[in-house]
C-alpha positions as CSV (number, residue, x, y, z in Angstrom):
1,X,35.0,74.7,-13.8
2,X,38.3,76.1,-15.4
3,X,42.0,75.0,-13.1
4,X,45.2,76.5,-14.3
5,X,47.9,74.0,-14.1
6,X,49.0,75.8,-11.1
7,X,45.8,75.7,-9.3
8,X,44.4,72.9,-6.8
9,X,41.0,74.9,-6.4
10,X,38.8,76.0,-9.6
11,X,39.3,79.9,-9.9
12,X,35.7,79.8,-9.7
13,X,35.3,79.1,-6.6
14,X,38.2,81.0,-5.2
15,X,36.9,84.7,-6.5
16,X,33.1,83.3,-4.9
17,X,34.9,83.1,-2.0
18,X,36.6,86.4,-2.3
19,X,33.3,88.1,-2.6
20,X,31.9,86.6,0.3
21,X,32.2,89.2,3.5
22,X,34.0,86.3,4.9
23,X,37.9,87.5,6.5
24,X,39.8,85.0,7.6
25,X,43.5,84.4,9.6
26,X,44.7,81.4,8.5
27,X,47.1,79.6,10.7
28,X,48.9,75.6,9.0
29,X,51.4,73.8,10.4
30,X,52.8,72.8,7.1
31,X,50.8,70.9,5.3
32,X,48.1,72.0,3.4
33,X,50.2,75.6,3.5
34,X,49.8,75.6,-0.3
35,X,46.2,76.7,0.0
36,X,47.6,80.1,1.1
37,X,48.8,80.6,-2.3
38,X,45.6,79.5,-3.7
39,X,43.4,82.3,-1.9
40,X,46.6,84.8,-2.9
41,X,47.8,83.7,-6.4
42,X,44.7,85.2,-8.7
43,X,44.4,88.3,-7.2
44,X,41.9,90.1,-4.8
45,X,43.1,88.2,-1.9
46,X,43.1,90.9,0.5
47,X,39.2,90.4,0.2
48,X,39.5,87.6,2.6
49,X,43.1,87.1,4.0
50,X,43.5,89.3,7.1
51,X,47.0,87.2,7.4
52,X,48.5,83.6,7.2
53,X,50.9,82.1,9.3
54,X,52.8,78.7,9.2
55,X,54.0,77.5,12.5
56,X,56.4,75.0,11.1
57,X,58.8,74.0,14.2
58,X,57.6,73.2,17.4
59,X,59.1,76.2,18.8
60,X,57.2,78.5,16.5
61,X,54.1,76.3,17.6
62,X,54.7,76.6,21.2
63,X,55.1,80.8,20.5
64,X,51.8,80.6,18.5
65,X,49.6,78.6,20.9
66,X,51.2,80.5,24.3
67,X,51.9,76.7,25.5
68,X,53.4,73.6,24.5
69,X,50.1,71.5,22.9
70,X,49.5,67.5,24.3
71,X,49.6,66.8,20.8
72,X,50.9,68.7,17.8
73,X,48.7,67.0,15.3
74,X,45.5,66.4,16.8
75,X,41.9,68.1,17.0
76,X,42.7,69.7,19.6
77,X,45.5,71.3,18.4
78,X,43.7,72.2,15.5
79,X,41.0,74.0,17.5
80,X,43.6,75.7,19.7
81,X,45.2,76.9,16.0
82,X,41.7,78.6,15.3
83,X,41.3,79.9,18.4
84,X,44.1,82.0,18.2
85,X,44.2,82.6,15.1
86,X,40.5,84.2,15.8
87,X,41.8,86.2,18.2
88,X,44.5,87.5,15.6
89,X,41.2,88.1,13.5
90,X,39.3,90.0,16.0
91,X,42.7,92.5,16.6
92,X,42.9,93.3,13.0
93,X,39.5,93.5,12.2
94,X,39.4,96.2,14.9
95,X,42.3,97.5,13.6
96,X,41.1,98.4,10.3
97,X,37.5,99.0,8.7
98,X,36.5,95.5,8.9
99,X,34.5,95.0,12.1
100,X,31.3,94.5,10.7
101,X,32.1,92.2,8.8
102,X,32.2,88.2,9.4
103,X,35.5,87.5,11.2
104,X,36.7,83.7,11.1
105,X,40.4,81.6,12.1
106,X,40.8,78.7,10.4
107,X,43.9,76.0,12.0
108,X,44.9,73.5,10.4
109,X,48.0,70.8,11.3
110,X,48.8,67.3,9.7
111,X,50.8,64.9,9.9
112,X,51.9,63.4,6.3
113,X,54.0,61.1,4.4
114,X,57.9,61.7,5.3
115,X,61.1,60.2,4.0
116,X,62.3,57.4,6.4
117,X,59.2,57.1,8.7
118,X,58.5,54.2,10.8
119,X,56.2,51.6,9.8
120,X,52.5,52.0,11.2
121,X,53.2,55.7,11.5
122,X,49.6,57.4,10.9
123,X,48.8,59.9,8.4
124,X,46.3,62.4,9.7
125,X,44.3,66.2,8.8
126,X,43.1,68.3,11.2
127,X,40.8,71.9,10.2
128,X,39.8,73.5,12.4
129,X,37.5,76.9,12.2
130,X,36.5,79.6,14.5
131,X,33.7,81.6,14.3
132,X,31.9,84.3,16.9
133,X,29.6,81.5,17.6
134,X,30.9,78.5,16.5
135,X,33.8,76.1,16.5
136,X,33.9,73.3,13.8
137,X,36.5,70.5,13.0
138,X,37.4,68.4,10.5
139,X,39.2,65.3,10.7
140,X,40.7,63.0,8.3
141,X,43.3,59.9,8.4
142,X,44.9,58.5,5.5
143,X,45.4,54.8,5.2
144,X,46.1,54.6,1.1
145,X,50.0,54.6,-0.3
146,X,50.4,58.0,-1.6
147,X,52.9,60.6,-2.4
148,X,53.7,63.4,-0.2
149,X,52.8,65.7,-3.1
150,X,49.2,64.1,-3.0
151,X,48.7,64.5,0.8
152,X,49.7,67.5,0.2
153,X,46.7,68.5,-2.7
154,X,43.9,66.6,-0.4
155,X,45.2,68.8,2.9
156,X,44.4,71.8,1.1
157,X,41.4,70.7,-0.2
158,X,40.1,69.9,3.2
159,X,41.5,73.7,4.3
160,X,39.6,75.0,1.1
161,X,35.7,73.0,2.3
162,X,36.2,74.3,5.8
163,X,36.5,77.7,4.3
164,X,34.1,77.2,1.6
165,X,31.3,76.1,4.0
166,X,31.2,79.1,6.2
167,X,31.2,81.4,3.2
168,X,28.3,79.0,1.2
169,X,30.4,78.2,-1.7
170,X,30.3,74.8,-3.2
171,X,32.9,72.6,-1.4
172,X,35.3,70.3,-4.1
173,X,33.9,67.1,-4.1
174,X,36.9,64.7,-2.2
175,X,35.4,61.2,-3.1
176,X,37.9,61.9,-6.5
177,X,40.9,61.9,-4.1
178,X,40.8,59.8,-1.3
179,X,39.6,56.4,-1.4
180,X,36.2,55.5,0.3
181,X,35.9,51.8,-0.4
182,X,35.2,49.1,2.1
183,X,38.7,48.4,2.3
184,X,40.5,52.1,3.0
185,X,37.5,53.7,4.4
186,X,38.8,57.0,4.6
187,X,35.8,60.1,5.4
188,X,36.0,63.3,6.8
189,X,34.8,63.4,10.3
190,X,33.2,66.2,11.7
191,X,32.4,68.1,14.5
192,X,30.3,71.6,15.3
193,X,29.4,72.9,18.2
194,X,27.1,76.6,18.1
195,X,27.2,79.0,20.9
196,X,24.3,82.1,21.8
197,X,25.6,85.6,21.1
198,X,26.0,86.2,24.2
199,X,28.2,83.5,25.0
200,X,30.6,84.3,21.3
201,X,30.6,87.7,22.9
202,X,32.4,87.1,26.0
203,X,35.4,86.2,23.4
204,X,35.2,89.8,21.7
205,X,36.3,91.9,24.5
206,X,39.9,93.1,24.3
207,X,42.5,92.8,27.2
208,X,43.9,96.0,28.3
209,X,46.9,94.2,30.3
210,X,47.2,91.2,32.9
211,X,45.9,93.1,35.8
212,X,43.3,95.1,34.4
213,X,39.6,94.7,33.2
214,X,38.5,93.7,29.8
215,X,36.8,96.4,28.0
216,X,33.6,95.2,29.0
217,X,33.3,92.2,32.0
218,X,30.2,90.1,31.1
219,X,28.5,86.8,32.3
220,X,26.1,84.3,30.7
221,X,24.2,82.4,32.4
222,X,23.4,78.7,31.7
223,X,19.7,77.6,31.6
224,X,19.8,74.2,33.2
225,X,16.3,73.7,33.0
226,X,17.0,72.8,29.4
227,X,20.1,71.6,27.0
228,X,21.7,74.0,25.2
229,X,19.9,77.1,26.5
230,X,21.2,80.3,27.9
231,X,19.2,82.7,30.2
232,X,19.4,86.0,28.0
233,X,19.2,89.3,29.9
234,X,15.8,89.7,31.0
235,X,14.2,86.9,30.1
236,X,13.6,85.7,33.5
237,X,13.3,88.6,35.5
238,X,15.6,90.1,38.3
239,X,18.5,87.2,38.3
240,X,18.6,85.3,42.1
241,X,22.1,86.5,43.7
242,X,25.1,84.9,43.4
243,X,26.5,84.6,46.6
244,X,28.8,80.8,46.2
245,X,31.3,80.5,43.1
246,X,33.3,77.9,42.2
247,X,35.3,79.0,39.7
248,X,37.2,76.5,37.6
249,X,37.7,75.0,33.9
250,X,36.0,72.0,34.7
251,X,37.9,69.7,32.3
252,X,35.8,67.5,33.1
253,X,34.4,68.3,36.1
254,X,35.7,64.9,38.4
255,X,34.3,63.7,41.9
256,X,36.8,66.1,44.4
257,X,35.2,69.2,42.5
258,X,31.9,67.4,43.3
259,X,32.8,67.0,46.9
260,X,34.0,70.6,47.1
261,X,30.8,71.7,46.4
262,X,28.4,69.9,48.5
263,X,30.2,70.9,51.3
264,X,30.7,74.2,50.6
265,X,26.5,74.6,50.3
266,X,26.3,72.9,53.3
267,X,28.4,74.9,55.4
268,X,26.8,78.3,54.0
269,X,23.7,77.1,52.9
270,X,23.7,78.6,49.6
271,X,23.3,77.0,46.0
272,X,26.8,76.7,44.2
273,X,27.3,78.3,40.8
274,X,29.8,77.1,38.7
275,X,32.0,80.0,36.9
276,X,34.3,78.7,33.8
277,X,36.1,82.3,32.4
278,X,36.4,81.6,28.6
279,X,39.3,83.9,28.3
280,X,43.0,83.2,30.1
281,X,45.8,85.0,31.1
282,X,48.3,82.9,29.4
283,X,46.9,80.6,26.8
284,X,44.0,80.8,23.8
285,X,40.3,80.9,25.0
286,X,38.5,77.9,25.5
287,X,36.4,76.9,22.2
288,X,32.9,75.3,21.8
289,X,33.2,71.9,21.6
290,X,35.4,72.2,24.5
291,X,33.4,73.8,26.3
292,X,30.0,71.8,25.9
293,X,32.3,68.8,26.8
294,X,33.1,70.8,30.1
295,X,29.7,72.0,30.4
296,X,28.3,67.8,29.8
297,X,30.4,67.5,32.7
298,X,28.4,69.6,34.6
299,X,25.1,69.1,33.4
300,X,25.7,65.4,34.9
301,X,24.6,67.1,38.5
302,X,22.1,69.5,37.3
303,X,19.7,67.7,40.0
304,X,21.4,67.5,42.9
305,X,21.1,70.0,45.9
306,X,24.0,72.0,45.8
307,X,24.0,72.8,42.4
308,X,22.9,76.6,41.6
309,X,23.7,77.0,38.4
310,X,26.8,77.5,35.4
311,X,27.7,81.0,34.8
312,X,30.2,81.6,31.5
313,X,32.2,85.3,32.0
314,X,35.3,86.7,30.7
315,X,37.1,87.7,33.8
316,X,40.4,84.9,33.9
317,X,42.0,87.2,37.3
318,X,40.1,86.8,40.4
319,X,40.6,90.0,41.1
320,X,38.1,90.9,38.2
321,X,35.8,87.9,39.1
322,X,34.7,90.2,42.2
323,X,33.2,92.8,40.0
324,X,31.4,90.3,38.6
325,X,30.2,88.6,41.8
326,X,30.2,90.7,44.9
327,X,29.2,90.1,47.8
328,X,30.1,86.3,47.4
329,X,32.0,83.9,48.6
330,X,35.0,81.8,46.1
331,X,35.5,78.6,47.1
332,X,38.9,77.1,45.9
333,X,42.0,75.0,46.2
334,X,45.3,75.6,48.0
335,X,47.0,75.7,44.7
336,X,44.7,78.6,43.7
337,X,45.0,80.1,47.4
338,X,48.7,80.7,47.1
339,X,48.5,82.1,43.7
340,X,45.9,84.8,44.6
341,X,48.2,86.4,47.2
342,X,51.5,86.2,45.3
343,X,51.5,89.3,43.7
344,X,53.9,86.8,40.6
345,X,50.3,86.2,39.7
346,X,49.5,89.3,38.4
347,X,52.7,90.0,36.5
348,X,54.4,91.8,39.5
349,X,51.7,94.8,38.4
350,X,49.6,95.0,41.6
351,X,50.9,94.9,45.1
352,X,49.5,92.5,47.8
353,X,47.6,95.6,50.0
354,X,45.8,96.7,46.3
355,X,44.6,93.0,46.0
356,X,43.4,92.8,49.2
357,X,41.8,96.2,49.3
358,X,39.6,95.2,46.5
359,X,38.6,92.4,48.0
360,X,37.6,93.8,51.1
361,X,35.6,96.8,49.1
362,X,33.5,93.6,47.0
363,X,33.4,91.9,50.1
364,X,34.6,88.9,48.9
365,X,35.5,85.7,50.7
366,X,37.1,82.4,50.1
367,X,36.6,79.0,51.4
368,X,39.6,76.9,51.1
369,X,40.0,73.4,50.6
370,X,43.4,71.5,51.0
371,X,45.0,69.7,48.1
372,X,47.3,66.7,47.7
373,X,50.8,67.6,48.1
374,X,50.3,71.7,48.5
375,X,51.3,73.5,51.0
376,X,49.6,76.7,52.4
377,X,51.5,80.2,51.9
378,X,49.6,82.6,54.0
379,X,50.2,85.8,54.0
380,X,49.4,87.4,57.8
381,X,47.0,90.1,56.2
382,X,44.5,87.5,54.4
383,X,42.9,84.8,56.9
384,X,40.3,87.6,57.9
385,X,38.8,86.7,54.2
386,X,39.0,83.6,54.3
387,X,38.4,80.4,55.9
388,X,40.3,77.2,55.4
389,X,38.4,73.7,55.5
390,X,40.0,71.2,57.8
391,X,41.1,67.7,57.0
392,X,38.5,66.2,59.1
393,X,36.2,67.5,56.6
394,X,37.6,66.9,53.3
395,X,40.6,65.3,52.2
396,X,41.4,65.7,48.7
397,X,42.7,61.9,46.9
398,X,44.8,63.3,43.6
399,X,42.0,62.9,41.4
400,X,43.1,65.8,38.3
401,X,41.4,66.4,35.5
402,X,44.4,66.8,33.6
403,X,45.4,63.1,34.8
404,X,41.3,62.1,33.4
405,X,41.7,63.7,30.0
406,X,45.3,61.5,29.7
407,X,43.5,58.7,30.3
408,X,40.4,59.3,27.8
409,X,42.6,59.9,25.0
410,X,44.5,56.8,25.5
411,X,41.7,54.3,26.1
């Protein structure tokens, strides 16, 4: 295959991926940015680049991700980077003629060689791509002495396979640029998760503002019965009723959640269903391989008594959680209590007699439980929906899953 001397990636391969129906955002850090150029320098690029961004700075990272990451160079991240940049994808696509098309954001952020770095510091590629129903990664670290300028090449290769794959074009063969004997041992790791339709849908609906509905509310719901599946409309007849959510992100699910829950069925003697909104007020979407981690998480009680079922939705406000489950009681924390009725949670758009108007015409409930170090903020209007566990009941210990995931990624 013919490389100008400016090219990393044959020009072969570049115009088979620009007739591919394949439109992409790309979103890099940094390194591997060069690839940009790559997809733009021969022409037809607009085939496939809806847009490209390089969050260089933290600051700009922070602005592109809606939050400050636990890591700027890690998986994660790099998922996160799709995500948005997916969502970015979707906006434009419906923007312009392409929506028919295959939509995909690709992340990508790395950590390579620098002047005057520490010794030990680790060199390290993350890819990341987002699809309608699938999330994929690919992970690479670096142990040989190279040049910047070579990280650099082998970054945008890895950009270039992650892209090449989802459009079935041949991939660059990397065995030529990064060592794979016994002593350096550098591969590619990777990771795919795939999703039903109706689960990638629930990421397609657009957000008319904070305290409104999406376009279209919908639920999936999880088949227990066996891995992986998803009850499709229909395909079991008329759904039971929902009438206990506990509505969470579940990440993981820890033993306080699980405590939560068998005492919640007890007390109303209802099956629990587990509600995890893909979509979020403030920050990107949850992708797949975070979510079957959350949903693993789960699965773990599939057996026991109070356990209903999982239901996947894209309703983040509670307030649009009642359309989807009416007539049904919420169980959650007293962090989460305090939020609902503080009208700060919905941007300062809807008043506190609106929220609990709605409420009351979905006749919803809530059944709170107390958490560590939280204080109750009741507002006089809203004990009538809701009833507040006692101490002598349940007592929650600390346990966080935020505090869980911490220790996971330093074990």
């Amino acid at each position: 295959m013919a490389t100008d001397k400016y090219s990393v990636v044959p020009v072969e391969l570049i115009f088979q991926i620009h007739k591919s129906p394949c439109k992409v955002v790309l979103a890099i850090t940094g390194g591997g940015a060069e690839i940009i150029g790559e997809l733009l320098r021969h022409g037809s690029g607009s085939a496939t680049v809806l847009d490209a961004v390089v969050p260089y700075s933290t600051d700009s990272m922070d602005r592109f991700l809606g939050r400050k990451p636990e890591k700027y160079c890690s998986e994660k991240t790099a998922r996160l980077m799709a995500m948005v940049a997916y969502q970015r994808a979707l906006e434009l696509s419906k923007a312009n003629e392409f929506a028919g098309q295959e939509i995909i954001g690709i992340g990508a952020t790395c950590k390579l060689k620098a002047e005057n770095e520490r010794e030990g510091r680790k060199h390290e590629i993350h890819v990341a791509i987002q699809a309608a129903c699938k999330t994929g990664v690919s992970s690479l670290e670096l142990t040989a002495d190279r040049t910047r300028e070579e990280e650099e090449k082998i970054a945008a290769l890895l950009v270039f396979n992650v892209l090449a794959r989802h459009c079935v074009v041949s991939e660059i063969d990397l065995s030529d640029v990064i060592e794979t004997g016994e002593e350096k041992n550098e591969e590619v790791i990777e990771k795919y998760e795939f999703v039903s339709r109706p689960v990638g849908d629930l990421l397609k609906q657009r957000k008319i503002s904070q305290d409104n509905n999406y376009e279209t509310l919908s639920m999936a719901r999880i088949n227990l019965k066996e891995p992986e599946a998803f009850e499709e409309p229909g395909e079991s007849g008329e759904p039971e009723k929902i009438r206990l959510v506990f509505p969470g992100s579940f990440d993981p699910c820890h033993r306080n959640h699980v405590l939560m829950a068998r005492l919640a069925s007890e007390k109303l003697g209802e099956p629990v269903h587990f509600e995890i909104s893909l979509t979020n007020v403030d920050k990107p979407p949850i992708d797949f391989i975070s979510l079957n981690q959350r949903l693993d998480s789960l699965r773990i009680h599939k057996n026991e008594n109070f356990m209903g079922g999982i239901c996947l939705t894209n309703a983040p406000l509670f307030l649009q959680k009642a359309d989807l489950f009416p007539d049904s009681t919420f169980i959650i924390g007293a962090d989460t209590f305090n939020r609902l009725f503080d009208a700060k949670y919905y941007g300062g758009t809807v008043n506190i007699p609106a929220i609990l108007k709605h409420f009351k015409e979905k006749n919803i409930r809530f059944l709170v439980f107390h958490r560590k170090s939280t204080e109750f903020c009741i507002n006089p209007d809203v004990p009538e929906l809701c009833e507040i566990v006692s101490l002598d009941e349940y007592e929650d210990d600390g346990t966080s899953s935020t505090e869980i995931r911490r220790k996971c990624e330093n074990v």
